[in-house]
PDB file of the backbone (N, CA, C, O) and the ligand in Angstrom, with CONECT records:
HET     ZN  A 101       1
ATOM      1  N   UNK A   1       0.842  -1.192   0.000  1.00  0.00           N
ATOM      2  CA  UNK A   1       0.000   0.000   0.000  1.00  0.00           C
ATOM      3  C   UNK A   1       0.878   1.243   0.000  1.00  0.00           C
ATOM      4  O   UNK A   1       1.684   1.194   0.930  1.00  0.00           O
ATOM      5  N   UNK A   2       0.987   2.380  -0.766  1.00  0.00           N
ATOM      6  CA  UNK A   2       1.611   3.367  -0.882  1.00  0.00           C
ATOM      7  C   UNK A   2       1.097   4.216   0.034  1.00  0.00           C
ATOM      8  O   UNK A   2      -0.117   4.256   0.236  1.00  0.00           O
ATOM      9  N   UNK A   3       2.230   5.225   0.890  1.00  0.00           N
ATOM     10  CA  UNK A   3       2.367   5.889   1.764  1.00  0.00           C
ATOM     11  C   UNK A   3       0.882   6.872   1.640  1.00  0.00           C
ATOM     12  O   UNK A   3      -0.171   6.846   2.277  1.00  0.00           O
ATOM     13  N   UNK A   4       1.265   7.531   0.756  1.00  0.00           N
ATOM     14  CA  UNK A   4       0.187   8.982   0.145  1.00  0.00           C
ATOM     15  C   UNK A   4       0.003   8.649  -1.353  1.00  0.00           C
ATOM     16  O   UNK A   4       0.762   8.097  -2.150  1.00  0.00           O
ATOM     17  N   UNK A   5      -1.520   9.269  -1.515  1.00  0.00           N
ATOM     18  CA  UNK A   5      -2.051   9.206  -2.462  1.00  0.00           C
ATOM     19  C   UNK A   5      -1.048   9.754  -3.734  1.00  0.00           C
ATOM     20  O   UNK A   5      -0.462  10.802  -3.461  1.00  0.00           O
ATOM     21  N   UNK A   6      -0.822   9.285  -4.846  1.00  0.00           N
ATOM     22  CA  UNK A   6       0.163  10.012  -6.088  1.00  0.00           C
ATOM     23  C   UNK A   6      -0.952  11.173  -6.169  1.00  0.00           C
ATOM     24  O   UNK A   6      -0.649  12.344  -5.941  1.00  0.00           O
ATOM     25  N   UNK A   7      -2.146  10.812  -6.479  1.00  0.00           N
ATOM     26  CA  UNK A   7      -2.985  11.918  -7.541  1.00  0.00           C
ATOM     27  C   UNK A   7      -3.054  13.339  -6.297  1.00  0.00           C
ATOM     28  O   UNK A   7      -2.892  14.530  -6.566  1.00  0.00           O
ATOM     29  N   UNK A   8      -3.296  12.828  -5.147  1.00  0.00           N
ATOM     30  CA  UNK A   8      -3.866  14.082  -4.453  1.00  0.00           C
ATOM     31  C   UNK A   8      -3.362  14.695  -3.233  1.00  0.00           C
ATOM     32  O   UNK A   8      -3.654  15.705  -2.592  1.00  0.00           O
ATOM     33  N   UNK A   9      -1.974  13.161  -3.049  1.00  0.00           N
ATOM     34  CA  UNK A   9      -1.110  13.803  -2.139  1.00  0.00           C
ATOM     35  C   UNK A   9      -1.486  13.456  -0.272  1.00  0.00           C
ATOM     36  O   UNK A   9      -0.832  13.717   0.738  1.00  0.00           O
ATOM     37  N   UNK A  10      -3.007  12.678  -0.498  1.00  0.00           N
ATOM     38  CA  UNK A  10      -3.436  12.043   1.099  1.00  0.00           C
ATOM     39  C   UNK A  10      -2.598  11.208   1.301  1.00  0.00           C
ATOM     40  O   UNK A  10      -2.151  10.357   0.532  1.00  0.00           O
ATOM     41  N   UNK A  11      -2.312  11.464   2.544  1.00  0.00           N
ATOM     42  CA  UNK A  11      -1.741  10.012   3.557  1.00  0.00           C
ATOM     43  C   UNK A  11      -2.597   8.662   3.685  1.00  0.00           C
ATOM     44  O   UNK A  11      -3.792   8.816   3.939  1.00  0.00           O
ATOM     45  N   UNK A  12      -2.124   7.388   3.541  1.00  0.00           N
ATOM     46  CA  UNK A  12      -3.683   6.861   3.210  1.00  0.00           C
ATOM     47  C   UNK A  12      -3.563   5.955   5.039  1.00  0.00           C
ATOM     48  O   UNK A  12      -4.224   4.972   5.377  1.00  0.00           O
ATOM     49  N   UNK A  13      -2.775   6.522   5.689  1.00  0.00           N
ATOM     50  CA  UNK A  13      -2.628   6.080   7.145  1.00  0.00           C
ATOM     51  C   UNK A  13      -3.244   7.210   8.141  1.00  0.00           C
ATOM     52  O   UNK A  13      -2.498   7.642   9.021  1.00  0.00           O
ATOM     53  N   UNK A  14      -4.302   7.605   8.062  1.00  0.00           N
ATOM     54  CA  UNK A  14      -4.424   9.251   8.701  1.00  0.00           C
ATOM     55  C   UNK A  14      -4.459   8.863  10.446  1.00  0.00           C
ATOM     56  O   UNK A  14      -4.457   9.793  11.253  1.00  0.00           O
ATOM     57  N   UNK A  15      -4.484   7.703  10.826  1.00  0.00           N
ATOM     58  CA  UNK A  15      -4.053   7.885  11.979  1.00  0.00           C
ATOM     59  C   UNK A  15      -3.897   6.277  12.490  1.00  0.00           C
ATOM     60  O   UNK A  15      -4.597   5.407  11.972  1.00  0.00           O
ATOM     61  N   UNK A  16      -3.051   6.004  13.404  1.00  0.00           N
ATOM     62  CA  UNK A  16      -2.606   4.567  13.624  1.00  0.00           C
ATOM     63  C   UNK A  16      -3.839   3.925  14.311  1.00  0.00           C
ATOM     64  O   UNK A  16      -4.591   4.230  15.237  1.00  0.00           O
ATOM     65  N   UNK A  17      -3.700   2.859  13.403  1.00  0.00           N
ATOM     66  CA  UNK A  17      -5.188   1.798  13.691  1.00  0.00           C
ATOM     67  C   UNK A  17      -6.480   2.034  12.809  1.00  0.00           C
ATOM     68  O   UNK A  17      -7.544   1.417  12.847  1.00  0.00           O
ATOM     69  N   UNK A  18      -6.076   3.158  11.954  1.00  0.00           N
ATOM     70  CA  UNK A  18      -7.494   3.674  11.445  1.00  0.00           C
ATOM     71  C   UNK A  18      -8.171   2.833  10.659  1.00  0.00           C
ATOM     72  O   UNK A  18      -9.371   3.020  10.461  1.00  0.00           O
ATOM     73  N   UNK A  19      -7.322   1.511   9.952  1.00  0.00           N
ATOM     74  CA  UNK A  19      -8.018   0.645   9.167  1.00  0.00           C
ATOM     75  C   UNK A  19      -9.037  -0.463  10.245  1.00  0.00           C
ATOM     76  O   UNK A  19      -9.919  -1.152   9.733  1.00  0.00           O
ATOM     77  N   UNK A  20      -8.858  -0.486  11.219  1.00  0.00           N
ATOM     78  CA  UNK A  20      -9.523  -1.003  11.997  1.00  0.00           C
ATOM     79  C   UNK A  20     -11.059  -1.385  11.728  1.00  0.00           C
ATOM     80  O   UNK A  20     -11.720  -2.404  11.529  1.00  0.00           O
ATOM     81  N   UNK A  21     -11.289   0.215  11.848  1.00  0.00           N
ATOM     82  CA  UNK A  21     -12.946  -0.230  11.281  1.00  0.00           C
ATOM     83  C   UNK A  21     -13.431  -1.303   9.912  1.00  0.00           C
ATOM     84  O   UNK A  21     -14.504  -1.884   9.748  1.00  0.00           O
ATOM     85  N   UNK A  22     -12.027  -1.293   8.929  1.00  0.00           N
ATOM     86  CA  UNK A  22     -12.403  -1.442   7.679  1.00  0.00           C
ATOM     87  C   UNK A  22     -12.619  -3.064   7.988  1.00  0.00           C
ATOM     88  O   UNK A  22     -13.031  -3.697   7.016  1.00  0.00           O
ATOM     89  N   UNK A  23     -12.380  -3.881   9.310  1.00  0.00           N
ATOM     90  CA  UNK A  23     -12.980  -5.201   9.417  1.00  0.00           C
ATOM     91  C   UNK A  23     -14.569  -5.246   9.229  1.00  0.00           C
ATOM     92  O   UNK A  23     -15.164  -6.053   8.514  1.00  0.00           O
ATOM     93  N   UNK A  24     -15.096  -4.323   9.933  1.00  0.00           N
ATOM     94  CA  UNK A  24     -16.877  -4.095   9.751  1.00  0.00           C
ATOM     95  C   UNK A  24     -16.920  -4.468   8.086  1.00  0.00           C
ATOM     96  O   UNK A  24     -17.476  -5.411   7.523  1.00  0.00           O
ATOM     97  N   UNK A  25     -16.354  -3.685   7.696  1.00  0.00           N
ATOM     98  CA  UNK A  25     -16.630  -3.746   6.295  1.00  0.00           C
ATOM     99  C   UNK A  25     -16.768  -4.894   5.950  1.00  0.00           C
ATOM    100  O   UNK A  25     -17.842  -5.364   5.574  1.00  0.00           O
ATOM    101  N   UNK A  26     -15.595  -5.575   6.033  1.00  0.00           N
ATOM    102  CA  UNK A  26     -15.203  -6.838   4.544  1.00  0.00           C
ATOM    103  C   UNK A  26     -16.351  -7.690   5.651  1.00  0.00           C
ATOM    104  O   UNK A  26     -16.467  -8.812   5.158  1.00  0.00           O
ATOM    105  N   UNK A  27     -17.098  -7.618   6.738  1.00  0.00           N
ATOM    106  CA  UNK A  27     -17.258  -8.627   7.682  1.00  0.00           C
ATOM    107  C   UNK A  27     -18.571  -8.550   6.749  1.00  0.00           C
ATOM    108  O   UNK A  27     -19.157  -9.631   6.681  1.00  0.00           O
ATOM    109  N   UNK A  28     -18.907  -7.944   6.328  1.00  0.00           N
ATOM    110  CA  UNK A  28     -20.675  -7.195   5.543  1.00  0.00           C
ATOM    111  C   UNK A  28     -20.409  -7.534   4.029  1.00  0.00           C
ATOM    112  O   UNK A  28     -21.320  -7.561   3.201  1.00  0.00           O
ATOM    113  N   UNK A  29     -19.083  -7.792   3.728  1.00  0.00           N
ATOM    114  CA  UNK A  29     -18.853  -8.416   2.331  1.00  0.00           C
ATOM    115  C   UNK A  29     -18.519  -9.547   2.507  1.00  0.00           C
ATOM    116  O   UNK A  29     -18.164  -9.893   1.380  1.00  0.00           O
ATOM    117  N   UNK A  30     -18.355 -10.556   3.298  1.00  0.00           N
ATOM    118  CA  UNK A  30     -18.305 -11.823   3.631  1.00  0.00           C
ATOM    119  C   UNK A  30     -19.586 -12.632   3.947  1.00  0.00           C
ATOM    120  O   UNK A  30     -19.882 -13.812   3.759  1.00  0.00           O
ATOM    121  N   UNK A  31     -20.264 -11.549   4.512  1.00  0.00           N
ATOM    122  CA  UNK A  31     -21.660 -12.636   4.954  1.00  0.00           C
ATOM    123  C   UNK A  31     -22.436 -12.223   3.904  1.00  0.00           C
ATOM    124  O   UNK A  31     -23.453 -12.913   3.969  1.00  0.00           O
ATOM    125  N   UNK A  32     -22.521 -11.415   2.896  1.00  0.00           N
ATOM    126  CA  UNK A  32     -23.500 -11.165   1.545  1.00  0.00           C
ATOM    127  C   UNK A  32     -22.870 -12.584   0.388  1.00  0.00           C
ATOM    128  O   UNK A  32     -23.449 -13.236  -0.481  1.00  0.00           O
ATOM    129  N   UNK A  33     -21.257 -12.609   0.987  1.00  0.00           N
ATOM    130  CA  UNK A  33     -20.691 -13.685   0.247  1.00  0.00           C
ATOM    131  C   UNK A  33     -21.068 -14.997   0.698  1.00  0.00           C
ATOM    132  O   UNK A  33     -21.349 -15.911  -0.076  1.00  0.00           O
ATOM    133  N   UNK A  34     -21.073 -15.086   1.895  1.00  0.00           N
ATOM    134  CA  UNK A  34     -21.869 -16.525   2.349  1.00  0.00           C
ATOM    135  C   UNK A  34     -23.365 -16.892   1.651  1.00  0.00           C
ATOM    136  O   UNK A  34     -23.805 -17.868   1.044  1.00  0.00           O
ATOM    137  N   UNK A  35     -23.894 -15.616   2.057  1.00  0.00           N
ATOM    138  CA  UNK A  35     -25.390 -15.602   1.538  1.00  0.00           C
ATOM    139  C   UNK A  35     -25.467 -16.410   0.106  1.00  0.00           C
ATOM    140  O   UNK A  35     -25.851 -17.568  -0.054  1.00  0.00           O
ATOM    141  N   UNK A  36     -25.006 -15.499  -0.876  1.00  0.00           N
ATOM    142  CA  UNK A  36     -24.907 -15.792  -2.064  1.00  0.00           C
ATOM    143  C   UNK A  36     -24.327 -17.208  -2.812  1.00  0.00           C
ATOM    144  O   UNK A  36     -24.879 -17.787  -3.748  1.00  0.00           O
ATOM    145  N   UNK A  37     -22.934 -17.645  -2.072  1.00  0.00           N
ATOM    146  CA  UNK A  37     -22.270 -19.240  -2.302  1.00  0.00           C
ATOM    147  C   UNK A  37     -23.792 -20.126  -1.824  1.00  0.00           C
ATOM    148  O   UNK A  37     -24.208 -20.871  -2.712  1.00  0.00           O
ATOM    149  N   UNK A  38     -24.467 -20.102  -0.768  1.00  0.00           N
ATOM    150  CA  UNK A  38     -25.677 -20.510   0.152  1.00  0.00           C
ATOM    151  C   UNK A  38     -26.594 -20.500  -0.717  1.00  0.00           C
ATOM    152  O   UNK A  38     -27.037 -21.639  -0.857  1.00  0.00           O
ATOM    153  N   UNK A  39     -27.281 -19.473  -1.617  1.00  0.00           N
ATOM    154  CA  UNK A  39     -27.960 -19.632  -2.678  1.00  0.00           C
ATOM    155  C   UNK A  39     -27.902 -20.215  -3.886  1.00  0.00           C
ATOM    156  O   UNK A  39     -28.802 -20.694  -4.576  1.00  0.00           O
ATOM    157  N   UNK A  40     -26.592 -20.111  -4.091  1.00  0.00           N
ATOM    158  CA  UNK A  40     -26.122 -20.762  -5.557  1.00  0.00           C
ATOM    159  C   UNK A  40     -26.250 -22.358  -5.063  1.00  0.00           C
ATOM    160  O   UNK A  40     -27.231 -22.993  -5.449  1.00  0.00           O
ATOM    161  N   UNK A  41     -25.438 -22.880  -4.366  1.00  0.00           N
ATOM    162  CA  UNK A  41     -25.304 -23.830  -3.890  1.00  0.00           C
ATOM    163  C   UNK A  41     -26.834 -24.563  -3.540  1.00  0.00           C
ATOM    164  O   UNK A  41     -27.044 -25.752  -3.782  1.00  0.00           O
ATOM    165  N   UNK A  42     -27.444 -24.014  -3.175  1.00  0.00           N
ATOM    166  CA  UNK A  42     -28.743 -24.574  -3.034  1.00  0.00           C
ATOM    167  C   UNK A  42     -29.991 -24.950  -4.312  1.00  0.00           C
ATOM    168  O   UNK A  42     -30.906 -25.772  -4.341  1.00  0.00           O
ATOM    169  N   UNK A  43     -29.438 -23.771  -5.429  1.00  0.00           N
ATOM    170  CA  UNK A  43     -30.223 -24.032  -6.803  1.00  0.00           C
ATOM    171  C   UNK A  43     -29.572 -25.400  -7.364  1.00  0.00           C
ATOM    172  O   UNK A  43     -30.248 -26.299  -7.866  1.00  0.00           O
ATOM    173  N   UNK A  44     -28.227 -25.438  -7.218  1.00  0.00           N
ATOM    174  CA  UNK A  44     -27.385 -26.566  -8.082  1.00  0.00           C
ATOM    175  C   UNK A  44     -27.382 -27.671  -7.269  1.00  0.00           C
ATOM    176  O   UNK A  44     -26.717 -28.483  -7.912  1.00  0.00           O
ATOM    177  N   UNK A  45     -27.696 -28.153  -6.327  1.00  0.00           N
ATOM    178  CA  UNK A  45     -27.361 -29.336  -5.839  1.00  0.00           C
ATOM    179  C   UNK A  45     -28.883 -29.770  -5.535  1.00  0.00           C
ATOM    180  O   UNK A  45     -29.737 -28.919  -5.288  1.00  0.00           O
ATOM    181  N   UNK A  46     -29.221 -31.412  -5.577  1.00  0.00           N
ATOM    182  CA  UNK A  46     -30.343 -32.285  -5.356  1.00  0.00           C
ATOM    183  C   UNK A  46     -30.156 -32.403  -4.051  1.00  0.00           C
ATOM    184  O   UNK A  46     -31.167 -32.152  -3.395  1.00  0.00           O
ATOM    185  N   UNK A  47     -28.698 -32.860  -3.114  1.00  0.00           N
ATOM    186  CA  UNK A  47     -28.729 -33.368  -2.173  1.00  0.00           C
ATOM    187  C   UNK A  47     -27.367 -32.039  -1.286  1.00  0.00           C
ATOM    188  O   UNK A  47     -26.206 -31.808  -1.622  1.00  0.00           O
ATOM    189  N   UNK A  48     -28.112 -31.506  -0.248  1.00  0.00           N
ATOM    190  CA  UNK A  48     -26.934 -30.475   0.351  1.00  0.00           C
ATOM    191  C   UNK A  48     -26.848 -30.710   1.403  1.00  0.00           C
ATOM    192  O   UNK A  48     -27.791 -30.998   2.141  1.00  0.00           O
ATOM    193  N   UNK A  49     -25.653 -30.637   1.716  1.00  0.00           N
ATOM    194  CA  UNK A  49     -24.661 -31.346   2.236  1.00  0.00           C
ATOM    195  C   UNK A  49     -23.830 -29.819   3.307  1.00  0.00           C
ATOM    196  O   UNK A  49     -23.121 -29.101   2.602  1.00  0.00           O
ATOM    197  N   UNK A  50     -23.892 -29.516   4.384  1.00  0.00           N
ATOM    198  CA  UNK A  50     -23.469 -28.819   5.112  1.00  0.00           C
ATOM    199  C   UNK A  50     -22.118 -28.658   5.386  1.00  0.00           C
ATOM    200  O   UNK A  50     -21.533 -27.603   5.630  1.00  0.00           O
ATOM    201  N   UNK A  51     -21.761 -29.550   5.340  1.00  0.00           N
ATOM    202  CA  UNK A  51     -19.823 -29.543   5.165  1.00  0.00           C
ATOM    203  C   UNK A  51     -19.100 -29.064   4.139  1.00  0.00           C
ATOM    204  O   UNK A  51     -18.094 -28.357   4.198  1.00  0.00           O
ATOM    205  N   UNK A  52     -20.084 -29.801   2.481  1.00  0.00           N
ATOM    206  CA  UNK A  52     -19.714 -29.110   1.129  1.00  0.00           C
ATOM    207  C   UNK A  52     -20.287 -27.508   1.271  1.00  0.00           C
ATOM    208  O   UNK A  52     -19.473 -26.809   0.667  1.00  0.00           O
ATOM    209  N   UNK A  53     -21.091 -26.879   1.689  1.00  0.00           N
ATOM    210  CA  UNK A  53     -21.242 -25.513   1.711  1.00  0.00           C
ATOM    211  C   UNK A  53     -20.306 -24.669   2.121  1.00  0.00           C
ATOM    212  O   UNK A  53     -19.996 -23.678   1.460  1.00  0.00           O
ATOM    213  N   UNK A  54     -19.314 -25.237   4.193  1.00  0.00           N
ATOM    214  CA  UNK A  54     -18.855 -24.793   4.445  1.00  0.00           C
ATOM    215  C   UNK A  54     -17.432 -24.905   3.570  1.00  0.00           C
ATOM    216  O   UNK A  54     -16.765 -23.870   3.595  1.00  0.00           O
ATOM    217  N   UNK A  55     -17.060 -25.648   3.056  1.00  0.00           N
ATOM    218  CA  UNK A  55     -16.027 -25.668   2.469  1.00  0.00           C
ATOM    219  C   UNK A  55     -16.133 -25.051   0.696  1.00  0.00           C
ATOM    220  O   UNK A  55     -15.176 -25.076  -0.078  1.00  0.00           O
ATOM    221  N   UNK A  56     -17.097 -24.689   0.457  1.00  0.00           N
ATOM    222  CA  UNK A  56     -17.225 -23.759  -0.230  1.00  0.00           C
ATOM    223  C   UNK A  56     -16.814 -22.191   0.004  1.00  0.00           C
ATOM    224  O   UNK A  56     -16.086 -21.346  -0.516  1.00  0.00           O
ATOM    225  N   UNK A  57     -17.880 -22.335   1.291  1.00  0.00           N
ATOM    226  CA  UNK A  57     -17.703 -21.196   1.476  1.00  0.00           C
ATOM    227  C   UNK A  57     -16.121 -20.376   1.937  1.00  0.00           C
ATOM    228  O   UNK A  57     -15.643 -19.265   1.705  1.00  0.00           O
ATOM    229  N   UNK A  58     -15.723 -21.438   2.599  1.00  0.00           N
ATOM    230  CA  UNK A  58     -13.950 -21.288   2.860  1.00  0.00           C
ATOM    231  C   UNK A  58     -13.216 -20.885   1.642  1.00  0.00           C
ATOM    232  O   UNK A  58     -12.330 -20.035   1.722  1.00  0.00           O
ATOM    233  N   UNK A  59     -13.637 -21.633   0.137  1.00  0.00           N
ATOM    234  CA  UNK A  59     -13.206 -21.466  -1.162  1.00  0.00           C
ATOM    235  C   UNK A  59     -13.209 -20.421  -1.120  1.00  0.00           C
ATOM    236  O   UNK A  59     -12.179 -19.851  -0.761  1.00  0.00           O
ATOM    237  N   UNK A  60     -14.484 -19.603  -1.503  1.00  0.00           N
ATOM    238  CA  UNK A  60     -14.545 -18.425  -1.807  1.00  0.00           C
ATOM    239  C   UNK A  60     -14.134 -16.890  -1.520  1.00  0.00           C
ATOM    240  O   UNK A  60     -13.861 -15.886  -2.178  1.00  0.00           O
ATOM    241  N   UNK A  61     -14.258 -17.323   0.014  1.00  0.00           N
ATOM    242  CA  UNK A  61     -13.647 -16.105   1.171  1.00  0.00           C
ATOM    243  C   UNK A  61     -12.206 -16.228   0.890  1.00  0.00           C
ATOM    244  O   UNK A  61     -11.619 -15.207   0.533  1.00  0.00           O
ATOM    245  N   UNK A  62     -11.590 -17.267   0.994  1.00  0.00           N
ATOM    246  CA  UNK A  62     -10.182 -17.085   0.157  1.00  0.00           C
ATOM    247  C   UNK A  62     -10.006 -16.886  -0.484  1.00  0.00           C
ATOM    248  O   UNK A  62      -9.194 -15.997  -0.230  1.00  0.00           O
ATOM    249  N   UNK A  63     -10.100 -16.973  -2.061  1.00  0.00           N
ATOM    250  CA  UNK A  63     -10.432 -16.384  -3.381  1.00  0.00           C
ATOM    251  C   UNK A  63     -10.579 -15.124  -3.535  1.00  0.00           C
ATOM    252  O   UNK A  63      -9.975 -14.451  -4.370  1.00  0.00           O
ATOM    253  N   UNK A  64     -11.640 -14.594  -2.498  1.00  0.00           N
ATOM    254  CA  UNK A  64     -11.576 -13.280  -2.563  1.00  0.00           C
ATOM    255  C   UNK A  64     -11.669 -12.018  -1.612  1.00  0.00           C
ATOM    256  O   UNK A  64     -12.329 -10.981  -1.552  1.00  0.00           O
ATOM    257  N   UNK A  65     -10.283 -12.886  -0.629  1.00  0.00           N
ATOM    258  CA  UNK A  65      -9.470 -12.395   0.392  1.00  0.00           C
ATOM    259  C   UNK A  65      -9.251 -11.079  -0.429  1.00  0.00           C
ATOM    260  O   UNK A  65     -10.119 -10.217  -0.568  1.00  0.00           O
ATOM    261  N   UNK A  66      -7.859 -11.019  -1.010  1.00  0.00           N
ATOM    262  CA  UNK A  66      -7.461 -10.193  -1.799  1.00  0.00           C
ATOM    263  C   UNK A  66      -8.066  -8.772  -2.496  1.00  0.00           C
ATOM    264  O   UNK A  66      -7.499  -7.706  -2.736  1.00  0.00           O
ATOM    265  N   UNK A  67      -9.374  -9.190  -2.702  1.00  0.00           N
ATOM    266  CA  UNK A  67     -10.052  -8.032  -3.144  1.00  0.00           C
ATOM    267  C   UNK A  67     -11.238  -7.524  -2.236  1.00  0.00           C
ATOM    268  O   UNK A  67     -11.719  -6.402  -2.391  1.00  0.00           O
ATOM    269  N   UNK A  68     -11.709  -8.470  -1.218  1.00  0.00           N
ATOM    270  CA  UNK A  68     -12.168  -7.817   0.016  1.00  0.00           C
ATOM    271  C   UNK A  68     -11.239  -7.006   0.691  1.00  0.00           C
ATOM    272  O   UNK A  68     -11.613  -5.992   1.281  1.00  0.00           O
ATOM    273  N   UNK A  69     -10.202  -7.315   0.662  1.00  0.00           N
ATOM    274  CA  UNK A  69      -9.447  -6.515   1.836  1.00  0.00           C
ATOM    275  C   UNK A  69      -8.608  -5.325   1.197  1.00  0.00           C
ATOM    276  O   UNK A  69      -7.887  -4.743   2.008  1.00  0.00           O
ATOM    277  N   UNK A  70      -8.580  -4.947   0.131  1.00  0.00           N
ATOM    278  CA  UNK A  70      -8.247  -3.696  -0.641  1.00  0.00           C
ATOM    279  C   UNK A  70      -9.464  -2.938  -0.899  1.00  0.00           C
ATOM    280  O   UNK A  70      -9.356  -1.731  -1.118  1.00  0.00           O
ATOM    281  N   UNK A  71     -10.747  -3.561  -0.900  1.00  0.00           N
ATOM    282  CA  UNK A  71     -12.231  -3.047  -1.268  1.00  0.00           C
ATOM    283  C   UNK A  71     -12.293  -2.356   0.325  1.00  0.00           C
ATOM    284  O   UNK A  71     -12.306  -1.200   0.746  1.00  0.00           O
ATOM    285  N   UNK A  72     -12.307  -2.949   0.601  1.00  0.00           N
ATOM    286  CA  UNK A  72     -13.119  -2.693   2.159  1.00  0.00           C
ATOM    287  C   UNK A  72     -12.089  -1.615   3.155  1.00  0.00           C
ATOM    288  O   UNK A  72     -12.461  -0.876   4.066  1.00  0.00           O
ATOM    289  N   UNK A  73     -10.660  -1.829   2.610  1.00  0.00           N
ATOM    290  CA  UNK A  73      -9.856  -0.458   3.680  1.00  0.00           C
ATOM    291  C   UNK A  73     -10.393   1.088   2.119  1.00  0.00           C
ATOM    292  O   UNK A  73     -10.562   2.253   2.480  1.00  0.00           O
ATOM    293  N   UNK A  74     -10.529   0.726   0.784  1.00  0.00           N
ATOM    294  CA  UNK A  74     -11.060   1.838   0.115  1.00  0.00           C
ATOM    295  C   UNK A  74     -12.434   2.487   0.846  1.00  0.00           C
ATOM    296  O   UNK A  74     -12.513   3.583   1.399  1.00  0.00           O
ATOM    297  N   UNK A  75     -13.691   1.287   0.649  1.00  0.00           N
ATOM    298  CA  UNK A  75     -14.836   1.802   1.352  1.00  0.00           C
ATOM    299  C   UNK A  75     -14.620   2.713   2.290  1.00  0.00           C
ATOM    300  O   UNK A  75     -14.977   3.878   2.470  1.00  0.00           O
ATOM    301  N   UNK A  76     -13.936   1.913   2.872  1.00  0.00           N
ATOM    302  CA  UNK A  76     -14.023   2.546   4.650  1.00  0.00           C
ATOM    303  C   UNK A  76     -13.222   4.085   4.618  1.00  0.00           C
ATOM    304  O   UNK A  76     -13.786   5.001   5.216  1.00  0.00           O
ATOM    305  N   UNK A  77     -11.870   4.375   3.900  1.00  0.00           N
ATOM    306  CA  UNK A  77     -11.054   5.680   4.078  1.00  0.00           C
ATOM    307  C   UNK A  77     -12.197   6.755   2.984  1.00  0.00           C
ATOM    308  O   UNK A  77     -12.413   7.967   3.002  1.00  0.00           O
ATOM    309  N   UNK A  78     -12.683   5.744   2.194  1.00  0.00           N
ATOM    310  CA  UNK A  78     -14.234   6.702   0.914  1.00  0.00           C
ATOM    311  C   UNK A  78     -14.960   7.717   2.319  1.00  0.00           C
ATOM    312  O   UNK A  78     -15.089   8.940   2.287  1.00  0.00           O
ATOM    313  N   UNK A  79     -15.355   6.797   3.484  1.00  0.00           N
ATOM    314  CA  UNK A  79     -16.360   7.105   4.400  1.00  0.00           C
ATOM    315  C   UNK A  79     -16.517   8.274   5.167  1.00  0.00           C
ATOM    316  O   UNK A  79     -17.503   8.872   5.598  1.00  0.00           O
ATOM    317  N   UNK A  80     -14.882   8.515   5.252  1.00  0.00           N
ATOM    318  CA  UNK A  80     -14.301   9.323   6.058  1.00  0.00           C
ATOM    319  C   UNK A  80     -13.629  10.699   5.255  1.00  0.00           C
ATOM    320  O   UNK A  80     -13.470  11.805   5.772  1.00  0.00           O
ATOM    321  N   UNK A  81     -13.337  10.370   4.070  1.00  0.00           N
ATOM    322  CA  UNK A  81     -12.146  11.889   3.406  1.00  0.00           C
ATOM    323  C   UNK A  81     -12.707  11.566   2.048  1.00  0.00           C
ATOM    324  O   UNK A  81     -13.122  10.501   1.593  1.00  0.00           O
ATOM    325  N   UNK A  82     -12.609  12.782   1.514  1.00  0.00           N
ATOM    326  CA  UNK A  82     -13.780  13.276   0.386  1.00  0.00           C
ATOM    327  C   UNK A  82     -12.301  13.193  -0.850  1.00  0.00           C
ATOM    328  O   UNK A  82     -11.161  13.176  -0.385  1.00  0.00           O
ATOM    329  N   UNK A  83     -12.472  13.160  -2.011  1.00  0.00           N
ATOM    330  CA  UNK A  83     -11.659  13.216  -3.119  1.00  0.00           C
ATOM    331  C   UNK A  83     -11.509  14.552  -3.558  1.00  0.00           C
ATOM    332  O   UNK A  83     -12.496  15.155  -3.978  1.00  0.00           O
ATOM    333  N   UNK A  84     -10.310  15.129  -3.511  1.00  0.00           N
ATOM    334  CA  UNK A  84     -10.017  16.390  -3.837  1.00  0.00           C
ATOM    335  C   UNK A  84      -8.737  16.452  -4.656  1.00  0.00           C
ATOM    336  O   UNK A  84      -7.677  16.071  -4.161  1.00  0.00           O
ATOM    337  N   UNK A  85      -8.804  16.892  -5.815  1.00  0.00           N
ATOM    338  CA  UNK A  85      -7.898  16.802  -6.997  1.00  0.00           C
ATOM    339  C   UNK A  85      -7.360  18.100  -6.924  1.00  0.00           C
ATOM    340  O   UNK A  85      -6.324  18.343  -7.544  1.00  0.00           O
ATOM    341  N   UNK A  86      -7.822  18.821  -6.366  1.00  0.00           N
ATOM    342  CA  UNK A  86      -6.589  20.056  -5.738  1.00  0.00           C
ATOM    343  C   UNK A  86      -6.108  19.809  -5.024  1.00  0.00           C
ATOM    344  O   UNK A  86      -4.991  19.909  -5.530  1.00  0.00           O
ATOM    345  N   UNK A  87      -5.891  19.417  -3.796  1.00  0.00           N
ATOM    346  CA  UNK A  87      -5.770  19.096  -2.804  1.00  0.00           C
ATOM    347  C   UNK A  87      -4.266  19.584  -2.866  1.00  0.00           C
ATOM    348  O   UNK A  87      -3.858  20.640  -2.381  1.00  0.00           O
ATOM    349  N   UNK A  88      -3.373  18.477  -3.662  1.00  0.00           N
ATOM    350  CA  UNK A  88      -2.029  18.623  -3.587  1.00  0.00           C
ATOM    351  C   UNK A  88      -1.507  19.895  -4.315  1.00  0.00           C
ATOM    352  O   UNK A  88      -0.337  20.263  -4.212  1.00  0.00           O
ATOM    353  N   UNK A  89      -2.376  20.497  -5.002  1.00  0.00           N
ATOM    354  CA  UNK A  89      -1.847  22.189  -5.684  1.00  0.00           C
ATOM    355  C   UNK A  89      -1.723  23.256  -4.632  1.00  0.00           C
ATOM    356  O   UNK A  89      -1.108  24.322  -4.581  1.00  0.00           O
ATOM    357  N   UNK A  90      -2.823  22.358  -3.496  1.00  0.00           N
ATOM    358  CA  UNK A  90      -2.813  23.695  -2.297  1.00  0.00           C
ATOM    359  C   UNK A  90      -1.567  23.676  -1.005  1.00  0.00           C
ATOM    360  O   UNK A  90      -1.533  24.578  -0.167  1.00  0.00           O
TER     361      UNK A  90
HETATM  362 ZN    ZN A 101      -5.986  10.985  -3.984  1.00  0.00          ZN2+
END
């Protein structure tokens, strides 16, 4: 993760621990992700099987570790500091 923003010059650390909250986040993109593996999984299979779900669902949350957890510290710093393309001229 780079220190400060290139385009606008933010710190993207504005204060120690601040990503903290951004667990709420991915925690609200994980269980929409459960939801959803839970639905799919339930149209495609005759016979379901509670162990194959959870280990689905393990699939997936790993899979898309990576982009929950770059999504969700964005959301979260979006929540808080507004986009300003002057910013760094000033
Ligand atoms: Zn910026």
């Amino acid at each position: 993760m780079n220190p400060v923003c290139q385009a606008c010059g933010q710190t993207f650390e504005p204060e120690p621990g601040f990503y903290f909250g951004a667990m709420f986040i991915s925690y609200a993109m994980n269980t929409a992700l459960f939801i959803l593996v839970w639905v799919i999984y339930s149209y495609l299979t005759s016979n379901f099987s509670i162990v194959t779900l959870l280990i689905l669902m393990g699939i997936a949350s790993i899979l898309l570790l990576p982009i929950f957890f770059r999504l969700s510290r964005t959301i979260w710093i979006y929540i808080f500091i507004r986009f300003d393309s002057k910013a760094k001229a000033d």
